[in-house]
C-alpha positions as CSV (number, residue, x, y, z in Angstrom):
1,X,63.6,64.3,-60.5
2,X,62.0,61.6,-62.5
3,X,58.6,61.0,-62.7
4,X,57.3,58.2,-60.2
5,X,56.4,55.8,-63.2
6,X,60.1,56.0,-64.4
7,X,61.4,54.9,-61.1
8,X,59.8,51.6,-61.2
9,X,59.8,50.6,-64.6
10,X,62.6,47.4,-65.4
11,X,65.2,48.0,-68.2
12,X,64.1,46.9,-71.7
13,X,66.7,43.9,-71.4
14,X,65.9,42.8,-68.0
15,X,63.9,39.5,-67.0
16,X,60.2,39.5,-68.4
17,X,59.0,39.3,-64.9
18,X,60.4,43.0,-64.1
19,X,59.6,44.0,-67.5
20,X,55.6,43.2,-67.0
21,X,55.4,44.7,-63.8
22,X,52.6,46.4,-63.6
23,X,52.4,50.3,-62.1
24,X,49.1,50.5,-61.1
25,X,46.4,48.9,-59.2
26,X,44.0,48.9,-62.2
27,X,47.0,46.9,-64.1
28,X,47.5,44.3,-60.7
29,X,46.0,40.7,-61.3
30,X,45.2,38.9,-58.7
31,X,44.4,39.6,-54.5
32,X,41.4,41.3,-55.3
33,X,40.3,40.1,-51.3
34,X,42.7,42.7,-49.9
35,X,42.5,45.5,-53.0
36,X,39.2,44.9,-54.2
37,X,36.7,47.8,-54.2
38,X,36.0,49.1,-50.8
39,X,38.5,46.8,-49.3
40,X,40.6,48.8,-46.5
41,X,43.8,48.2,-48.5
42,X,42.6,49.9,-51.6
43,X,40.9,52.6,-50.4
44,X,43.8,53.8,-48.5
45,X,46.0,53.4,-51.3
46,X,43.5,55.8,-53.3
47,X,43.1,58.7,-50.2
48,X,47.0,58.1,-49.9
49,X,46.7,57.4,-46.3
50,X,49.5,55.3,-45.4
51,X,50.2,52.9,-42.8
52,X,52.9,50.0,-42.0
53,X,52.3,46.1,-43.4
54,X,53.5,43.2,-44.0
55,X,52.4,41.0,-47.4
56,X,52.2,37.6,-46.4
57,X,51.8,34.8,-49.2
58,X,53.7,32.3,-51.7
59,X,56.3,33.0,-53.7
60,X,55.5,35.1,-57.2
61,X,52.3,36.5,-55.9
62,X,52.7,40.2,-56.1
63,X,54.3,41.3,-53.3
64,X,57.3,43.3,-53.9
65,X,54.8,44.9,-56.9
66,X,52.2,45.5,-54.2
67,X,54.4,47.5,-52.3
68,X,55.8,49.2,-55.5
69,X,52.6,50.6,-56.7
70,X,51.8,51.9,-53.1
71,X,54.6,54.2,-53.3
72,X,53.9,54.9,-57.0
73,X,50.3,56.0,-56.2
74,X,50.8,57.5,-53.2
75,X,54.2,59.8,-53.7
76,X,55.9,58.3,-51.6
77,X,59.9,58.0,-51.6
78,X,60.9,54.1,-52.0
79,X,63.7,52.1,-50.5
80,X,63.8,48.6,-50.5
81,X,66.2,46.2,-48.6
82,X,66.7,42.6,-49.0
83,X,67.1,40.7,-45.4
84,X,69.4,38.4,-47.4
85,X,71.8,40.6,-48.3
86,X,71.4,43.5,-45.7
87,X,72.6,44.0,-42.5
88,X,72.5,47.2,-39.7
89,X,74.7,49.0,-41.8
90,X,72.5,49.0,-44.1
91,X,69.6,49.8,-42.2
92,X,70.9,52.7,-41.0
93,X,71.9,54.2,-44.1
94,X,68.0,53.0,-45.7
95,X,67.1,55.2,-42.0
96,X,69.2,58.5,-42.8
97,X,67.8,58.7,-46.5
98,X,64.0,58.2,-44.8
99,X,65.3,60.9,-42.0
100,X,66.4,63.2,-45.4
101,X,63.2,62.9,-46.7
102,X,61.7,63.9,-44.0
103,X,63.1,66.9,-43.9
104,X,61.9,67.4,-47.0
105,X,58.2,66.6,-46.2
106,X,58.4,63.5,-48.5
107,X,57.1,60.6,-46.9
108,X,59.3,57.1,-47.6
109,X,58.3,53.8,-47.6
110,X,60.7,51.4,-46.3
111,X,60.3,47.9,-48.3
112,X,62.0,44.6,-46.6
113,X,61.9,41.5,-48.6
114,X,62.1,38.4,-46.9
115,X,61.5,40.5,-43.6
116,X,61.6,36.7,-41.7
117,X,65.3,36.5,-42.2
118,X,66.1,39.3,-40.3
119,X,66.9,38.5,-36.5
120,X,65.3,40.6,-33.4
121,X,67.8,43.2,-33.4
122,X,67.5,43.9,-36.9
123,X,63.8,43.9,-36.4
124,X,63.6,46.0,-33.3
125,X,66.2,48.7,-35.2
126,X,62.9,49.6,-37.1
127,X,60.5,50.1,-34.5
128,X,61.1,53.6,-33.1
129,X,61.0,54.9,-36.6
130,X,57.7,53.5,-37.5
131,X,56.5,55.0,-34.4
132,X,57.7,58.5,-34.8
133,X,56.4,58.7,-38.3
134,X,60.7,58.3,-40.3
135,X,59.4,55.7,-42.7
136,X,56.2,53.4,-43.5
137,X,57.2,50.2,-43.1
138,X,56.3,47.4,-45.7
139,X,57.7,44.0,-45.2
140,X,57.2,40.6,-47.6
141,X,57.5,37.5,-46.4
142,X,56.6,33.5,-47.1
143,X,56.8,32.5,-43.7
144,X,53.9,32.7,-41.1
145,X,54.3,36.2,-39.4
146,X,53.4,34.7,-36.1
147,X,56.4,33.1,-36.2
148,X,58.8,34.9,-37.4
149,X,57.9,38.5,-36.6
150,X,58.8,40.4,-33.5
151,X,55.5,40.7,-31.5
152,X,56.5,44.3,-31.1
153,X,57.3,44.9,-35.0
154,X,54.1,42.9,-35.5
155,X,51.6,44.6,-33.3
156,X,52.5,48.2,-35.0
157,X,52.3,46.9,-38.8
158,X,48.5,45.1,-40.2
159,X,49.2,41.9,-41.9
160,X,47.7,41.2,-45.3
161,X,47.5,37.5,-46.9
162,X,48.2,37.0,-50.2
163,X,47.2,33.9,-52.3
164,X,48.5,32.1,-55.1
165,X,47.8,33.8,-58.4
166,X,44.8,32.0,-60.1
167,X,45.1,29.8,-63.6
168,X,43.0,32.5,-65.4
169,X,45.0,35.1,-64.0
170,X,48.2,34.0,-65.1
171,X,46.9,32.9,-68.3
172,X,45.7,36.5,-68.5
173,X,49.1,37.5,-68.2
174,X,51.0,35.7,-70.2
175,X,49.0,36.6,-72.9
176,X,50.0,40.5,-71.9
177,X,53.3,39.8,-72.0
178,X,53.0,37.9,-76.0
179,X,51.3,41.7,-76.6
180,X,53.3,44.0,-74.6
181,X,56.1,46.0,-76.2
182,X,57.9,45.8,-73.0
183,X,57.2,42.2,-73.0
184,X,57.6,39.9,-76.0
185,X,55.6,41.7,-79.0
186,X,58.7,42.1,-81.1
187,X,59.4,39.1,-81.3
188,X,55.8,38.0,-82.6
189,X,55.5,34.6,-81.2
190,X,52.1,32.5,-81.0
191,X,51.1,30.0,-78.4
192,X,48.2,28.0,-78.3
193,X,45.6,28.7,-75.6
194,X,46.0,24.9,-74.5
195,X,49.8,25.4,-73.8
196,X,49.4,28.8,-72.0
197,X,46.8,27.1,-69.7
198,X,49.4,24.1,-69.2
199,X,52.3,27.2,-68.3
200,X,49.7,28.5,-66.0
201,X,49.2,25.3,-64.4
202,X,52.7,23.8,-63.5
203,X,53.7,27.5,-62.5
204,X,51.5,26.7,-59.4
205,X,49.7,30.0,-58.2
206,X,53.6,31.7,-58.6
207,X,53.3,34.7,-61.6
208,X,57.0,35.0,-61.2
209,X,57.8,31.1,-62.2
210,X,55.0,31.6,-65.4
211,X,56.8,34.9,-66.7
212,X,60.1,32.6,-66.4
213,X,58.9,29.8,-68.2
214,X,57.5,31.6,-71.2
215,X,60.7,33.7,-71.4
216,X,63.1,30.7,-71.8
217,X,60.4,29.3,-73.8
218,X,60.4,32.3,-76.0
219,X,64.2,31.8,-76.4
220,X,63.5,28.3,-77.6
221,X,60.5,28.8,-79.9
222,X,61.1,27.9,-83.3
223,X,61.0,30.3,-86.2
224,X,58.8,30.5,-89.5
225,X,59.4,31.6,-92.5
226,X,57.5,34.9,-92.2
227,X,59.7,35.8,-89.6
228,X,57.8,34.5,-86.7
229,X,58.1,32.4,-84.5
230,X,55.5,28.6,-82.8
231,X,56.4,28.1,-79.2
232,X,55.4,24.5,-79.6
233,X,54.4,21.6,-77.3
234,X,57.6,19.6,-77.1
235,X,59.1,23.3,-75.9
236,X,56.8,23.7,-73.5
237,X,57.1,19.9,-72.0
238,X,61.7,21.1,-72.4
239,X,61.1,24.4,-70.5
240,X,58.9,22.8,-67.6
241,X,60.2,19.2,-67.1
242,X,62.1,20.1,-64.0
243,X,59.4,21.9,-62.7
244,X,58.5,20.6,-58.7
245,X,55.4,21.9,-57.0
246,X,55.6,24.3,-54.7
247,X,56.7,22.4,-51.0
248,X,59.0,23.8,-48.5
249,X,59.9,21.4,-45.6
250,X,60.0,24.2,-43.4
251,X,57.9,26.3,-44.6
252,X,53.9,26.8,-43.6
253,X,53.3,25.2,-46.7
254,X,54.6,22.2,-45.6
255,X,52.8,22.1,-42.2
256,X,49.5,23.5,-43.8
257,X,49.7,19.9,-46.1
258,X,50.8,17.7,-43.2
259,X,48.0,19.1,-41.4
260,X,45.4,18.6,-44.2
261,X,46.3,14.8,-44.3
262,X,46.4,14.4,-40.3
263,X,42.6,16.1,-40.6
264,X,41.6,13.9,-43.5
265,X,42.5,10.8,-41.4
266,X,41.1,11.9,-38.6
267,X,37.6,12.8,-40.7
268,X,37.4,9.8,-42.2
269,X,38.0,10.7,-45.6
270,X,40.3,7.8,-47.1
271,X,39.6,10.2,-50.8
272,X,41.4,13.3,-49.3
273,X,43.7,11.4,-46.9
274,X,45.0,9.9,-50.3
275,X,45.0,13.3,-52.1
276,X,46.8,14.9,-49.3
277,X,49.8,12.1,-49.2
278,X,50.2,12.0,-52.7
279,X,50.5,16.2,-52.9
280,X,53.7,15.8,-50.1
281,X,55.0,12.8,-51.9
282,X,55.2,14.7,-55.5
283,X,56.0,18.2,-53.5
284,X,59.7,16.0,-52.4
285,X,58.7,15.0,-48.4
286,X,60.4,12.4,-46.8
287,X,58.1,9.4,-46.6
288,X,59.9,8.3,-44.0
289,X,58.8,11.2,-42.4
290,X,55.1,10.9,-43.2
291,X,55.3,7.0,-41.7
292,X,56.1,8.5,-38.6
293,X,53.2,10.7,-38.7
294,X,50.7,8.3,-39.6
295,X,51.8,6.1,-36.8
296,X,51.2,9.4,-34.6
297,X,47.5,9.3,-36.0
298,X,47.3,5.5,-35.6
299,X,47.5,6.5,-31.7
300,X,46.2,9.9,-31.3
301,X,42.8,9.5,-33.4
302,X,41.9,5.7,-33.5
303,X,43.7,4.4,-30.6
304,X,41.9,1.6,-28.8
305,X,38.6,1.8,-31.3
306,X,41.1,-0.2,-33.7
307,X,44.6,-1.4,-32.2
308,X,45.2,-3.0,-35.4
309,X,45.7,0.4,-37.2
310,X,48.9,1.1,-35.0
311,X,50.6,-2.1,-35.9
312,X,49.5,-1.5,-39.5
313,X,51.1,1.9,-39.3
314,X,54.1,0.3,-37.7
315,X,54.3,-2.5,-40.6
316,X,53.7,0.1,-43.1
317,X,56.6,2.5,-42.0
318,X,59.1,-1.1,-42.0
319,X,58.0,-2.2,-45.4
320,X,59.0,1.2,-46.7
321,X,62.9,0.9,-44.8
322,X,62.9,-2.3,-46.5
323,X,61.5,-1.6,-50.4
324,X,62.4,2.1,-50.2
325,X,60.4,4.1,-53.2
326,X,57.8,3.2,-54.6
327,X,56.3,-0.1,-53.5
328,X,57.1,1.1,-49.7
329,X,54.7,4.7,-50.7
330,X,52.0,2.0,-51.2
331,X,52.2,0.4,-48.1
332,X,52.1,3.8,-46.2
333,X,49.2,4.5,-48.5
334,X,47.2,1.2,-47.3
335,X,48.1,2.4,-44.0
336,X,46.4,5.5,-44.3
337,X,43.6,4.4,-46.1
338,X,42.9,1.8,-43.3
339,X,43.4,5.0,-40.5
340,X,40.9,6.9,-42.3
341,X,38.1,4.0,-42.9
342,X,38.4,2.5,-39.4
343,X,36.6,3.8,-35.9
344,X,38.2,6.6,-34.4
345,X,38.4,7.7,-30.6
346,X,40.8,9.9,-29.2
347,X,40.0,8.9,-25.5
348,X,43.9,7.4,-25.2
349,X,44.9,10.8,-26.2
350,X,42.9,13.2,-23.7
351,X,43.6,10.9,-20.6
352,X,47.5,11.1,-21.3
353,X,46.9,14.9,-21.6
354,X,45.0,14.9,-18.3
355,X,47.3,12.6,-16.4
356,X,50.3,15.0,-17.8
357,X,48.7,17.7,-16.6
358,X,48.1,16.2,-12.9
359,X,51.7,15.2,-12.7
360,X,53.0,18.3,-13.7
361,X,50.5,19.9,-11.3
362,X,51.1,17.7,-8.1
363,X,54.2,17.3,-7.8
364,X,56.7,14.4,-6.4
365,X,53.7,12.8,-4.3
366,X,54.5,9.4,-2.5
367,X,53.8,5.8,-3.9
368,X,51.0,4.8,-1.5
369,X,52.6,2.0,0.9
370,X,50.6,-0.6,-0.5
371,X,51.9,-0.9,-3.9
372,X,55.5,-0.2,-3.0
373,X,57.9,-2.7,-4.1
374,X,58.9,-4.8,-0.7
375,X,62.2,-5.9,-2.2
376,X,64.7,-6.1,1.2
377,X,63.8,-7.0,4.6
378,X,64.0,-3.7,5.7
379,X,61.2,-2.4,2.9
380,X,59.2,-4.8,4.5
381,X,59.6,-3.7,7.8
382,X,58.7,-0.2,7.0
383,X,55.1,-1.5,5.7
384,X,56.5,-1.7,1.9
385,X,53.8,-3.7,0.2
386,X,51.8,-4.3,3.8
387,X,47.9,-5.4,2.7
388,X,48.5,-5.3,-1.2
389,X,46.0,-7.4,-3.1
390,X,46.8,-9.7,-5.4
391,X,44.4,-9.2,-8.4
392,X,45.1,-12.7,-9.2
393,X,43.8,-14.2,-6.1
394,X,40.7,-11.8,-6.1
395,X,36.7,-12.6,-7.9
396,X,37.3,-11.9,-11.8
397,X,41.5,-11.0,-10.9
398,X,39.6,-7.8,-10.0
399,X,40.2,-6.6,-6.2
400,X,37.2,-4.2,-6.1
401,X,37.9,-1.1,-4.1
402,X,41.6,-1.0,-4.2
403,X,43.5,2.2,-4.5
404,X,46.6,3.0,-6.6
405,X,47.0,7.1,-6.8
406,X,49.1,9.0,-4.0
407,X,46.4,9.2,-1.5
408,X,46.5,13.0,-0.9
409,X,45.1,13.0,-4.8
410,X,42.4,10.9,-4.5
411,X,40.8,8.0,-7.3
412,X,41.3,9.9,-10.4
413,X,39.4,9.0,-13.7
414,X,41.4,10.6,-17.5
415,X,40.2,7.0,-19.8
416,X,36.7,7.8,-21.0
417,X,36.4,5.3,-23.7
418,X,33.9,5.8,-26.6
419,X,31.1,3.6,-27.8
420,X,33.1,3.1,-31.0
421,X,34.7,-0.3,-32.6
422,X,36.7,-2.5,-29.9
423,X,37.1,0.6,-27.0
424,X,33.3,-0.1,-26.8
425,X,33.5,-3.2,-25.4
426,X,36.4,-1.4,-23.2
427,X,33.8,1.1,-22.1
428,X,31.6,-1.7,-20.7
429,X,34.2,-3.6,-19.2
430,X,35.6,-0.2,-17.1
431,X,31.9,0.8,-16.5
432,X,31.3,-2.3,-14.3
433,X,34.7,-2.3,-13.0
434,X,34.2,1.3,-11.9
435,X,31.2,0.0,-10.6
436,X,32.6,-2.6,-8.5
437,X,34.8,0.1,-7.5
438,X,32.2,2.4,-6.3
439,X,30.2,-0.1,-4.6
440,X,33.5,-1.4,-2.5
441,X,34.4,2.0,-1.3
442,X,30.9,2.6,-0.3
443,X,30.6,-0.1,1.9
444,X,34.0,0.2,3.3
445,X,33.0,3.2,4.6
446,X,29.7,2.0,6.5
């Protein structure tokens, strides 16, 4: 059998991202929050106590190499599916070569990229062999676990987070692969530390897209007359000029971002709110799509504090239908500029909430009598309308004591306006008005 070392390692003419892989934890670069020293992932790696995972994180962050040097450190048999490409059959025959282990007291570790493409069935065929000890099961995926996971699969596995790869690190990396003689050594190229640093940088956090890019620019690099070869800058700028940031519109990336703008906004932070709009517009968003959210902010976080800010949202998302890209970005960016720099009150929003919840909660309760709509004779007959009050005809076009909730509820109050911008001069026109209210119901009652 070949040693564990020579199971993992890439074929000398296969992609330099398989070719660098590393084989142990002392070679990994990055995660050091989940492998450091005395971290519980590390230190069962070294006692070889295994248990079931799943590696959560971006693309190019180690995870399939993670998984590899557990079973390479621990001796432990390795099979690894793709939820892409796999399906039950497959599963079961990954299942009977873990069952033939077994038998032979070698422990397997079952690896599952992309674990979030596989559907509940696929996911539940896994469960009764984690439990009865078949296989160790390690899955990798980009997508939030909560999600897309089983709650059964994911209460029997511990989910560890990955982050993207850091500058420094990939820089550190790159440089192993110029040195390695499984990477590029024979071909003796030099790079600048400037250019590696740029690599590093528009490969985003992703080891995997770095490794890539110096390969192709490896390919391009141009030769010398003592045999070796300048990857220059105009290569670099060639190799990476269709390079996008990292964005997925479905992805947790994407809602993480949209989520870091709404929270800007809603902190007052016109700098970040900026920041924020600008890393979804570069990353490929709609902007369509991120008018429609900052007219979403306009009511949920400023509301009546600043009614101007929802028509400016509104004004905003019809200058970009009519300009398109990118004079109509600008408007959405004065929009959001405005959101962030105005007053902010989300009383609109919690009374809607409250009164949702009340009407969910109470059920099909009758329009008090009063404020029906006496349209026919017969309405009127039945006391439709009978002793409404006029608000126009009352002191202030206020009638002061009048009731307009189902009577079994009761006067309800959900609109607590907030001593900021115009809701507080709201707040002291319903203070008195609730007053008045108050004041009318208690004499009523004498």
């Amino acid at each position: 059998m070949p040693a564990a070392d020579d199971l993992f390692a890439a074929p000398a003419y296969g992609p330099l991202a398989d070719r660098m892989r590393p084989q142990t934890l002392d070679a990994y670069l990055g995660q050091q929050h989940i492998i450091g020293e005395h971290k519980v992932l590390s230190q069962a790696i070294q006692s070889g106590n295994l248990h079931s995972m799943v590696f959560w994180g971006p693309p190019g962050t180690g995870k399939t190499t993670l998984a590899r040097i557990i079973a390479n450190t621990t001796q432990a048999e390795f099979i690894s599916l793709s939820a892409v490409l796999s399906g039950v059959k497959d599963i079961r025959a990954a299942i009977e070569r873990a069952i033939s282990y077994q038998a032979q007291n070698r422990r397997t570790i079952l690896f599952v990229d992309e674990v979030h493409r596989f559907n509940k069935s696929q996911q539940d065929a896994f469960l009764p062999h984690v439990e009865n000890g078949t296989i160790y099961f390690i899955g990798a995926t980009t997508e939030n676990p909560s999600f897309e996971l089983n709650n059964a699969l994911l209460s029997r596995v511990k989910v560890y987070v990955l982050k993207s790869i850091s500058s420094d690190d990939i820089v550190l990396l790159l440089k192993r692969a110029l040195n390695d003689e499984n990477g590029l050594a024979a071909l003796n190229i030099s790079v600048s530390d400037g250019l590696l640093q740029t690599l590093a940088h528009i490969a985003d956090g992703d080891a995997r897209r770095a490794l890539n890019f110096l390969e192709i620019a490896a390919d391009l690099a141009e030769p010398q007359a003592d045999g070796s070869s300048i990857i220059t800058e105009v290569v670099i700028q060639d190799v990476t000029s269709q390079s996008l940031r990292r964005f997925d519109k479905k992805g947790d990336a994407f809602y993480d971002q949209i989520s870091a703008l709404h929270k800007s906004v809603r902190g007052s932070n016109p700098d970040a709110s900026l920041y924020w709009f600008a890393r979804m517009i570069d990353g490929g968003c709609d902007p369509l799509y991120l008018a429609r959210r900052v007219v979403r902010m306009a009511s949920e976080d400023i509301g009546n504090a600043d009614p101007r800010g929802l028509q400016l949202a509104l004004d905003a998302w019809a200058v970009y239908e009519r300009l398109g890209s990118p004079e109509g970005e600008l408007a959405i960016a004065q929009a959001i500029t405005y959101l962030a720099s105005t007053a902010k009150s989300n009383a609109v929003y919690t009374a809607l909430g409250m009164a949702m919840r009340d009407a969910k909660e109470s059920g099909s309760l009758d329009v008090p009598m009063h404020i029906r709509n006496a349209s026919t004779k017969l309405m009127k007959e039945l006391g439709y309308g009978e002793n409404y009050r006029y608000a126009h005809d009352e002191t202030d076009a206020f009638a002061s004591g009048e009731t307009y909730f189902p009577e079994s509820m009761g006067e309800r109050e959900y609109y607590f306006p907030v001593d900021r911008g115009l809701e507080a001069k709201i707040k002291t026109k319903l203070d008195e008005l609730r007053r008045l209210n108050q004041a009318a119901r208690r004499s009523k009652k004498k």
